[in-house]
Each structure stands twice: as structure tokens, then as C-alpha cells.
C-alpha positions as CSV (number, residue, x, y, z in Angstrom):
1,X,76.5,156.2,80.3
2,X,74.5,155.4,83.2
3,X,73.8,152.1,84.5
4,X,71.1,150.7,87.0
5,X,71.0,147.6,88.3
6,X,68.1,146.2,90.2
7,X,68.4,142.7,92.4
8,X,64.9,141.6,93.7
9,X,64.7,138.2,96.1
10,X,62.1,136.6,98.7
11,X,62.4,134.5,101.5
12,X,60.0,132.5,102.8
13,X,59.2,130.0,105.0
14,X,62.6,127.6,105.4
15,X,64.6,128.3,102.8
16,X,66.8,131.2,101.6
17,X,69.2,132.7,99.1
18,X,72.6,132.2,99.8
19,X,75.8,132.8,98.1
20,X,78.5,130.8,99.5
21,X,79.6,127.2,99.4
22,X,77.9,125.0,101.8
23,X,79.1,122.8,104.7
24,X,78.7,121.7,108.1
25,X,79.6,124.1,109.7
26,X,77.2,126.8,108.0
27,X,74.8,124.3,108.0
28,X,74.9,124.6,112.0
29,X,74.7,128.3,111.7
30,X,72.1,128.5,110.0
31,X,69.8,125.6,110.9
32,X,69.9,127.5,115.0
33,X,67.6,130.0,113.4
34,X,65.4,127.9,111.3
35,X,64.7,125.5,114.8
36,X,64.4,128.5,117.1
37,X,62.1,130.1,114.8
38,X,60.0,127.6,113.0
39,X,60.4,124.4,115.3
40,X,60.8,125.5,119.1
41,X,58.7,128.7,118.7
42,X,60.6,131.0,121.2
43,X,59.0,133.8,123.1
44,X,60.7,135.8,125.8
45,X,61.4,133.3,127.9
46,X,65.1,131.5,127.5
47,X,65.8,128.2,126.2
48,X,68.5,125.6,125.7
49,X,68.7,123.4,122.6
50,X,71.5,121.4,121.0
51,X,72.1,121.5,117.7
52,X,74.8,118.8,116.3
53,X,75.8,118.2,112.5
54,X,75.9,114.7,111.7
55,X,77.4,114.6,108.5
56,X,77.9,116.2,105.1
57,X,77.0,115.0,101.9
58,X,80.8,115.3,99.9
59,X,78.1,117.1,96.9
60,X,78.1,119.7,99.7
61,X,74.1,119.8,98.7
62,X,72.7,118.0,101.6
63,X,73.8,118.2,105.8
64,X,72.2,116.3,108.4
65,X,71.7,118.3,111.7
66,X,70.1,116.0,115.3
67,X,69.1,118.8,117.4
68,X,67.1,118.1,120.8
69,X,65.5,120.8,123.3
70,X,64.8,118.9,126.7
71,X,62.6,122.2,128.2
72,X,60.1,121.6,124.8
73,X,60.8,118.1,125.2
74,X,61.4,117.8,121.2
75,X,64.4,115.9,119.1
76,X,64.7,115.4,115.5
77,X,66.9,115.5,112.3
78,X,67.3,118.3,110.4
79,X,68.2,117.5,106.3
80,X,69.8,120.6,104.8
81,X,69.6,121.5,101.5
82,X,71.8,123.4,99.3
83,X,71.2,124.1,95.6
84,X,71.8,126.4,92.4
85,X,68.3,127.9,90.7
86,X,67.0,130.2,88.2
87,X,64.0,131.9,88.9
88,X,61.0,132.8,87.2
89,X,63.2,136.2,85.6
90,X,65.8,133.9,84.2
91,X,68.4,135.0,87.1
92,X,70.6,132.3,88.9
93,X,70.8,132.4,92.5
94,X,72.0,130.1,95.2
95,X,69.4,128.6,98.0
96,X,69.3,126.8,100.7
97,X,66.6,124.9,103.1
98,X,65.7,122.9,106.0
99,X,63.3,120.0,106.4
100,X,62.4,119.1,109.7
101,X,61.9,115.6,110.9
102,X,61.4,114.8,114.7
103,X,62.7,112.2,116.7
104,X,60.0,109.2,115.8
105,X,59.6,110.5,111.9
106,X,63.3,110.7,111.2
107,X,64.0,107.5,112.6
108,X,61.3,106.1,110.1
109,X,62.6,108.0,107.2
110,X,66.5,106.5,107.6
111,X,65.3,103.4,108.5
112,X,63.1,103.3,105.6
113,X,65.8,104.2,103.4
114,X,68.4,101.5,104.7
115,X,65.9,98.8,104.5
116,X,64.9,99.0,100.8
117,X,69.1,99.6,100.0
118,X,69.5,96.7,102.0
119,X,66.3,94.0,100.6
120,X,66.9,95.7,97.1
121,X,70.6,95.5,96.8
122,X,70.3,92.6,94.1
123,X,67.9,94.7,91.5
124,X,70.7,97.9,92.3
125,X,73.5,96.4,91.3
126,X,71.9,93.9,88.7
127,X,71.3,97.1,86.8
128,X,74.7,98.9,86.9
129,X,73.5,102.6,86.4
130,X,70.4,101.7,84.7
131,X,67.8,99.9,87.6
132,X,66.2,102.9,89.9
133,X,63.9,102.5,93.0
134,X,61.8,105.7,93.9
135,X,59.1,106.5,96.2
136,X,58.1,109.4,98.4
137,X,58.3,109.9,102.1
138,X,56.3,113.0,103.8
139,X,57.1,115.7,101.0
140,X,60.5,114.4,100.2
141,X,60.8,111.9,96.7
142,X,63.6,109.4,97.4
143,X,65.6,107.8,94.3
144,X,67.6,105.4,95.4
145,X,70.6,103.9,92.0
146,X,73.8,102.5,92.3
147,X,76.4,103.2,89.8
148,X,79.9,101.8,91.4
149,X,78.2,103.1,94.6
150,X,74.9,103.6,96.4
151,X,73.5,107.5,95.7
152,X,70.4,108.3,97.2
153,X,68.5,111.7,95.7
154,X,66.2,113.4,98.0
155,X,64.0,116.0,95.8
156,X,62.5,118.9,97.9
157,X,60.9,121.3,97.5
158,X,63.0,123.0,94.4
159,X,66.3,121.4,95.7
160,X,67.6,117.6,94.2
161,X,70.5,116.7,96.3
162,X,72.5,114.0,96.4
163,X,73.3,112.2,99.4
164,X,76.2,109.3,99.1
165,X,75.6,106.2,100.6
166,X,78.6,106.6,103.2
167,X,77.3,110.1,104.2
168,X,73.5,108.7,104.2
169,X,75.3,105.9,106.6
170,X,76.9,108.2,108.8
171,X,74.1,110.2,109.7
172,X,71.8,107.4,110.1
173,X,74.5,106.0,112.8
174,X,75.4,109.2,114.2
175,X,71.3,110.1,114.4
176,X,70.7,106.9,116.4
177,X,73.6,107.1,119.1
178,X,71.7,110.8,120.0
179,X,68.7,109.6,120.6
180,X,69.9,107.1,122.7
181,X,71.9,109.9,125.1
């Protein structure tokens, strides 16, 4: 008996299939290509960029990144995304992506997020598990329920993630003492 197996994938863009668990520390690894390639645009001439991760959703689905290249005179978040798919031929595979936000958007996208938690805390918890708050920010849908604690789920692209309110704090904390360095 002969058998022939036959694995086809594509990459695009700025996400990829993956096939091990995610954290922070991969996240790092892999989010210095994605900003070399599709953010700083390098050429033949060397540059220096830092690349920190903030913090790590405990789903392991989502990692925030700051990253800041003084020569290109560019800073930003980087959300990582981590997910489980099938495709269009029924096959499961693992992915992961990165969503760029620079300094001035990503500062309005956490702030954004921490002031409807904050004005809509009532209505959350009023509605144990059952009252939701949604809307969309750039290309990313944000829905915000609480259910013994804050979750916030960022859909992307094909990745949902959820990010924990204590994660979602940390980078939001850890994202503003960079920008102030």
C-alpha cells in the first residue's frame, strides 16, 4: 500500500501558519521580522529598533509588543494574534498575525478601550454575563463583557482573541511609560 500525503499553505501579508503554543517570547521573535519588513521597510543600509513585549494575554491568543526605531523616527504597539483555523479544504492549522498601531493610533485605541470599561462599568456588571458593548476601531471589532471579570475580544482579520482585563491593563501601563522614555 502506498500512501501520499500532500500539505499545501500560503502566507501572506502579516500573518502565518504556526504550529507551536504562543507567548511572549515568540511573539518577540517573530514580530522583529513583521516590523523590519512591513513597518521600517529596510534596505541595505543598517538600522536599530527596539522591540519590547508588554504583556501576554493568559489565553496565550493575544501579545502586545512597543517597538520604537529613533533613525525612522517611528514607535508603536504591536497586538499579536494567535489562533486555531480550518481552511477552505476542511484542514486545521494554527496562525498567527500582527497588527500594527503607531505611537499616536495605539494610544487612541487603549485609551479608547479603558474609557468605555471605565464610563460603562455600571451596564457591565448590571448584566452579569449577559450586557455586551461592541464597536470597531481601524479594522479591529472590540467586544467588551464582564462575567466575574472584564474580557475584552478583539476580532481580526480571521483571529478572535481574548484579551483579560489585567493583561489589557498591563500593556496599556507598560505602553505609556515607553513612550514617555
Amino acid at each position: 500500500m502506498i500512501s501520499v500525503s500532500y500539505c499545501s499553505g500560503q502566507v501572506s501579508g502579516d500573518y502565518s501558519i504556526f504550529s507551536k503554543e504562543y507567548s511572549k517570547e515568540i511573539a518577540l521573535f517573530d514580530a522583529k521580522e513583521f516590523l523590519f519588513r512591513e513597518v521600517l521597510k529596510t534596505s541595505d543600509k543598517p538600522l536599530k529598533f527596539e522591540v519590547d513585549p508588554l504583556a501576554a494575554a493568559s489565553s496565550g491568543e493575544l501579545t502586545t509588543l512597543s517597538y520604537k526605531c529613533e533613525e525612522r523616527e517611528k514607535e508603536g504597539l504591536v497586538l499579536g494574534f494567535y489562533g486555531t483555523y480550518w481552511n477552505e479544504h476542511g484542514v486545521i492549522h494554527t496562525g498567527f498575525g500582527f497588527k500594527h498601531l503607531d505611537r499616536e493610533k495605539a494610544t487612541e485605541f487603549l485609551d479608547k478601550i479603558q474609557q468605555i470599561i471605565d464610563s460603562e462599568q455600571k451596564y457591565l456588571h448590571d448584566g452579569t454575563g449577559t450586557n455586551n458593548i461592541v464597536f470597531t476601531y481601524d479594522d479591529i471589532d472590540i467586544l467588551i463583557t464582564y462575567d466575574v471579570v472584564t474580557k475584552i475580544r478583539l476580532f481580526w482579520k480571521n483571529f478572535d482573541s481574548t484579551w483579560e482585563r489585567t493583561a489589557f491593563e498591563r500593556s496599556h501601563r507598560r505602553f505609556e511609560r515607553k513612550k514617555t522614555k
